[in-house]
N, C-alpha and C positions, 0 to 999 in steps of 0.2 A: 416456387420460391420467389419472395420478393424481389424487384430490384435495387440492390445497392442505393439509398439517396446520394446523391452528387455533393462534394465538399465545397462548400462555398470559399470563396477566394480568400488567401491568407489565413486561412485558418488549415488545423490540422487535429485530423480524427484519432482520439485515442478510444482505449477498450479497459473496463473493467473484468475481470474475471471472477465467476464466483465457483468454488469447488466444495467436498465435501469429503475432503482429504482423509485416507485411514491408516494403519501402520505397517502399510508395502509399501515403498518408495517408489521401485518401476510402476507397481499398478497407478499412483499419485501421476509420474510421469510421464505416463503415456497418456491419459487425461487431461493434462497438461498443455502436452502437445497439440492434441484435437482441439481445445479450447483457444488457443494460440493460434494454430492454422486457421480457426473461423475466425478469428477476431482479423487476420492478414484478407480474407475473402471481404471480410466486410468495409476493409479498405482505413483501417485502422493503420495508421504507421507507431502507436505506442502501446503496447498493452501491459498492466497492473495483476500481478497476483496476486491472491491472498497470502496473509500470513501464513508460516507451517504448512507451505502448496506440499512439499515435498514429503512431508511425515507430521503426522499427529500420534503423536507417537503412545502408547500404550504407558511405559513406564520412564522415568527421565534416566535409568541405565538405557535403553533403546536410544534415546535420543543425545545421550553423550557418546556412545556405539559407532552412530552415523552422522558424527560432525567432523568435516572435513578440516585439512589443512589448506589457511589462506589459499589462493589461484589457484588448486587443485582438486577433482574428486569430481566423483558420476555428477552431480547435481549440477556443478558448475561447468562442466563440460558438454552439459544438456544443455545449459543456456547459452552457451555462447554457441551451440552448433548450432541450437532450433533459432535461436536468431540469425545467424547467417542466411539459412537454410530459408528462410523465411521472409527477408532483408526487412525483419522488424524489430524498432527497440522494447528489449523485455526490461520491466523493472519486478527483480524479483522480491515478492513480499518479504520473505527470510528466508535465510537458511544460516542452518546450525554451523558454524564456524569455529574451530578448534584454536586454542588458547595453548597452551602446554600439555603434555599429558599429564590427565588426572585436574585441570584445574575446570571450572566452568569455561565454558562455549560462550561463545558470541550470537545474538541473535541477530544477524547482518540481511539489509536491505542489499540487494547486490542491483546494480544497473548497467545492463550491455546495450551497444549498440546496434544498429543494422547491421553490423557487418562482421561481429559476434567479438567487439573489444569490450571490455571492461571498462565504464566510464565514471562508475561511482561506488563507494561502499558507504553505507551508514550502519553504527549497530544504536540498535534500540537503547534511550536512555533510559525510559520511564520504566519500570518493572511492575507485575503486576500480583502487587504481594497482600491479596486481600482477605475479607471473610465478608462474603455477601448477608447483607442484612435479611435475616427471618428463614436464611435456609442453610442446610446442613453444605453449603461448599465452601471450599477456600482454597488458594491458590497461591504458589509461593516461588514465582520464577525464578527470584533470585538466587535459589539453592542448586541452581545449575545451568542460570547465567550470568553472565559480567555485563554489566549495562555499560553502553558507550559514554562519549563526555564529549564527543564534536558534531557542533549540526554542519551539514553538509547540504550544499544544493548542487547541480549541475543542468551545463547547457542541455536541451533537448529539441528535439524537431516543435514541439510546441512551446517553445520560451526556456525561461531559466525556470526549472522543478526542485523543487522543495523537500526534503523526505522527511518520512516522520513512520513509527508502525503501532498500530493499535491507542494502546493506552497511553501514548504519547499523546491522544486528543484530547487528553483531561488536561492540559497545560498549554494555554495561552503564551504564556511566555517563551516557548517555544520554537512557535510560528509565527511569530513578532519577531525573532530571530530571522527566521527564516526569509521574511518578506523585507527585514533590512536588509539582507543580501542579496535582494533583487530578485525573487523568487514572485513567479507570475500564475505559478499555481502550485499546489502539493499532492499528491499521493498518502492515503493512510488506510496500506494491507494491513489487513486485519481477524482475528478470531474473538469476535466479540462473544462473550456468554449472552446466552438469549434472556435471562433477566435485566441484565445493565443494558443489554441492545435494545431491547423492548422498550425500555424507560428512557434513555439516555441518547442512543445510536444518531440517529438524524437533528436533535438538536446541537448536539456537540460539534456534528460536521457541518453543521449551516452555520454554525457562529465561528468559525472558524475561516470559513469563507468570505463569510459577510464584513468581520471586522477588521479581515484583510485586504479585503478588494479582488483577492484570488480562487480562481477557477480549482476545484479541489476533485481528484477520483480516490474512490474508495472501495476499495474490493476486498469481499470480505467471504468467508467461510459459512456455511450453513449447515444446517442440519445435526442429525446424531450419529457420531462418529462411533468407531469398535470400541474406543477406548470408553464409551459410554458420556465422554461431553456433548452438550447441545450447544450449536452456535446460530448464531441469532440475524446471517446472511442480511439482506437488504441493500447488496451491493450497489451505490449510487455515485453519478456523476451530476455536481453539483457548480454551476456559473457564482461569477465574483458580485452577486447581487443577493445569491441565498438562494435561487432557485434551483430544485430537484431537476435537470436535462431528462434524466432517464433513470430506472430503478429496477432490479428485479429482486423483489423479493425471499423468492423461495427458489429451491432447486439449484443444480448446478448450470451454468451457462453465461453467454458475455452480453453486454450492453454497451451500447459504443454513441458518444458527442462529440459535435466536433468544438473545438477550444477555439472562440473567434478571438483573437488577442487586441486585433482594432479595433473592435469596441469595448474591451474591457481598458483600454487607454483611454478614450472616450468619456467612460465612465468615472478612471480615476481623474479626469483632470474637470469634469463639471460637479464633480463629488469629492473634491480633496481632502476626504478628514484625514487619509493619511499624512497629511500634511498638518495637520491641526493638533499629534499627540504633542502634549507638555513634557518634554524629558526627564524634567525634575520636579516632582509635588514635594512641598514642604506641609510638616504637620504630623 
């Protein structure tokens, strides 16, 4: 085995995770965990799951089944212990989140710390209510989620982070939010379908990074799941200049950058277009 490369000063190592989640929850979460303890080996103090790490679920009765009530239930009591247990901060891509009984779930980004607190909740705004051009799918979240309406950032070992999941990346205006509240990079867990990821996936997450100036992970799902979806992985860690850090395409497994924040200050202050948007265009 390789050795570990050494963290250069002031920055700090996060990890993407890429899984290929199916509809057992324990079997999703013990995979989980393995992928999370390499990522703590590898010297990672943050690591990203994919979207739906926990269940991809077969039918959306399964997955209204196993949404839990806020700060309670197996999933989240998995994450604050294997975070402890680990003394790493997880941000998890989603989990199902219970509303009232009988109404839609929340799809909640949840965020704990090293020491297994809860430091963030975002649920997903953008829903992903589509019909892919020239092929027989379509896809209709919102008949069994409730989409959020607060962007959210919070402190973290590498700066202030940004959340966002999935198809949130189709919206700029977003992360324009998010980077006014002083967010120094983002996360966007993800289950991209592998038609939209193919075409779409890596430029929407570079432009995203680039016109913000921030350092962005993105961990995403891959492969062909029980339920019969294909997802379109290419999990990437991407710096506030545009460029790809690291990537892994295919398969399940982590890939870990480290987040230098001094020079991405650097860069914003000899590169100020953040400073240059117009607030108000008339016309």
């Amino acid at each position: 085995m390789a050795a570990t490369p050494s963290i250069p000063p002031g920055a700090c190592r996060v990890a993407a995770v890429q899984m290929c989640s199916g509809g057992e929850r324990d079997a999703n979460l013990a995979t989980a965990a393995r992928l999370l303890q390499e990522a703590g080996h590898r010297g990672a103090r943050i690591a990203v799951l994919p979207e739906n790490f926990s269940l991809m679920a077969q039918r959306d009765a399964d997955r209204r089944a196993l949404a839990e009530p806020d700060g309670a239930g197996a999933v989240q009591d998995f994450l604050a212990r294997t975070a402890a247990q680990l003394g790493l901060w997880i941000i998890a891509g989603s989990v199902p989140i219970a509303n009232a009984p009988g109404e839609r779930s929340a799809q909640a980004c949840l965020v704990y710390s090293a020491e297994g607190r809860r430091a963030a909740r975002y649920d997903k705004i953008h829903l992903f209510d589509v019909e892919l051009p020239d092929r027989a799918e379509s896809y209709r979240e919102s008949a069994h989620m409730a989409p959020g309406n607060v962007v959210v950032t919070v402190d973290t070992p590498a700066g202030r982070l940004g959340l966002s999941v999935c198809y949130d990346v189709r919206f700029p205006e977003l992360y324009r939010r998010l980077e006014a509240a002083g967010s120094q990079w983002f996360v966007v867990p993800a289950a991209f379908t592998a038609p939209t990821g193919e075409a779409h996936w890596e430029p929407l997450l570079r432009a995203r990074a680039i016109e913000n100036l921030c350092f962005l992970v993105a961990s995403a799902q891959q492969g062909v799941h029980p339920n019969g979806r294909r997802t379109w992985g290419h999990s990437m860690i991407i710096d506030y200049w545009g460029r790809v850090l690291t990537e892994l395409p295919e398969g399940e497994g982590v890939v870990t950058a480290d987040l230098d924040l001094a020079s991405q200050a650097e860069a914003r202050h000899r590169f100020p277009a953040l400073s240059h948007r117009v607030a108000t265009l008339r016309g």
